[in-house]
C-alpha positions in Angstrom: 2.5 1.6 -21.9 -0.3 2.2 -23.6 -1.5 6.3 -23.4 -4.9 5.6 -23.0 -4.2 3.2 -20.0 -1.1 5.5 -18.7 -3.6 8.5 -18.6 -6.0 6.1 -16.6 -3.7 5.3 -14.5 -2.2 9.1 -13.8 -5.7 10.2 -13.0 -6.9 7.5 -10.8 -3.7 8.1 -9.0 -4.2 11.7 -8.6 -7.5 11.0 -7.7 -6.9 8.5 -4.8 -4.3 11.1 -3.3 -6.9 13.9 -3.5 -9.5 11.5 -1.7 -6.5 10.2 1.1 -5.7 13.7 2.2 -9.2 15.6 1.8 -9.7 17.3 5.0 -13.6 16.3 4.8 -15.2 13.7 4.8 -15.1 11.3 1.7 -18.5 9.2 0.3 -17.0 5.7 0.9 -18.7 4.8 -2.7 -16.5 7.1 -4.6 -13.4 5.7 -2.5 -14.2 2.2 -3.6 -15.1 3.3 -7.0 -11.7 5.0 -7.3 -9.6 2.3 -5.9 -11.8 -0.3 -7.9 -11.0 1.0 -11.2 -7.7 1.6 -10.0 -6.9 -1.5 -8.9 -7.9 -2.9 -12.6 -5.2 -0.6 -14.1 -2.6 -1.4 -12.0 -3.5 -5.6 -12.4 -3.2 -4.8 -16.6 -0.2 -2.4 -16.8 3.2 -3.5 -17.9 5.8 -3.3 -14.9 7.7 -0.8 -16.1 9.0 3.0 -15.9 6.5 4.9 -15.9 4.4 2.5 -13.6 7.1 2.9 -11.0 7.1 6.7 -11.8 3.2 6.6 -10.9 4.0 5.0 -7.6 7.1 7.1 -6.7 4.5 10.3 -7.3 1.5 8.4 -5.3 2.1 7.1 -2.0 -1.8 5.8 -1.7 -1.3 3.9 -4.9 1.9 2.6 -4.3 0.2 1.1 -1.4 -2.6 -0.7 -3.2 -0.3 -1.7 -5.9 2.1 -3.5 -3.1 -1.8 -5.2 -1.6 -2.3 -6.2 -5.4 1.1 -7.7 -5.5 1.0 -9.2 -2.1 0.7 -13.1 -2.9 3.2 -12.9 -5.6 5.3 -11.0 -3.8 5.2 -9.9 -0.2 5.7 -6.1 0.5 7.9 -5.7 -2.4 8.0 -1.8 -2.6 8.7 -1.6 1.4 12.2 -0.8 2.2 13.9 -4.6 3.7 15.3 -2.8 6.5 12.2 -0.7 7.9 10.4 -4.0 7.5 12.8 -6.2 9.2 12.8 -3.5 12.2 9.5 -3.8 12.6 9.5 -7.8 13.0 12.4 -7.3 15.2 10.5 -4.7 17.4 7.5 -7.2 17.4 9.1 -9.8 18.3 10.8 -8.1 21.4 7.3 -7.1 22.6 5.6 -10.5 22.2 8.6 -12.1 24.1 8.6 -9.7 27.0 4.9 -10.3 27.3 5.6 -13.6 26.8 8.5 -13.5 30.1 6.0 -11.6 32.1 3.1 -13.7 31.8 5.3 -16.3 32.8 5.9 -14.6 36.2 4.6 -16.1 39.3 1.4 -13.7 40.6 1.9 -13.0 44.0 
């Protein structure tokens, strides 16, 4: 990876954490700005080591990365089992709403 655009990247990273967790309140400009420029890093970086050593470190920009990569690939840094809980869980809720709108009302 490039030094210039791995140094981006780590900053912007560190960034975006700092701005996730801040206790106050955070001008929604300098959020966008943040996740703009780091959204075009992570669309121009090579997938490779010390990307995935980026989004190890940075849970907020692991998550934008996996938005980024969404159409090509689904939720491909979520774990296959927490993921296939959850559309088990929701499924059991939407077919026990399902059975008891089907109920007769007395």
């Amino acid at each position: 990876m490039n030094t210039t655009v791995s140094r981006n990247l780590v900053l912007l990273a560190r960034m975006l954490e700092r701005l996730d967790r801040s206790a106050v309140a955070v001008d929604p400009q300098q959020y966008r700005g943040v996740v703009e420029a780091l959204s075009e890093v992570l669309r121009t970086v090579p997938d490779d080591a010390a990307l995935h050593a980026v989004l190890e470190a940075s849970p907020a920009t692991a998550e934008l990365y996996e938005n980024l990569q969404y159409q090509h690939a689904g939720l491909c840094r979520s774990p296959l089992e927490r993921a296939l809980n959850a559309e088990l869980a929701a499924r059991s809720v939407i077919d026990a709403a399902r059975a008891k709108a089907a109920q007769p009302k007395d």
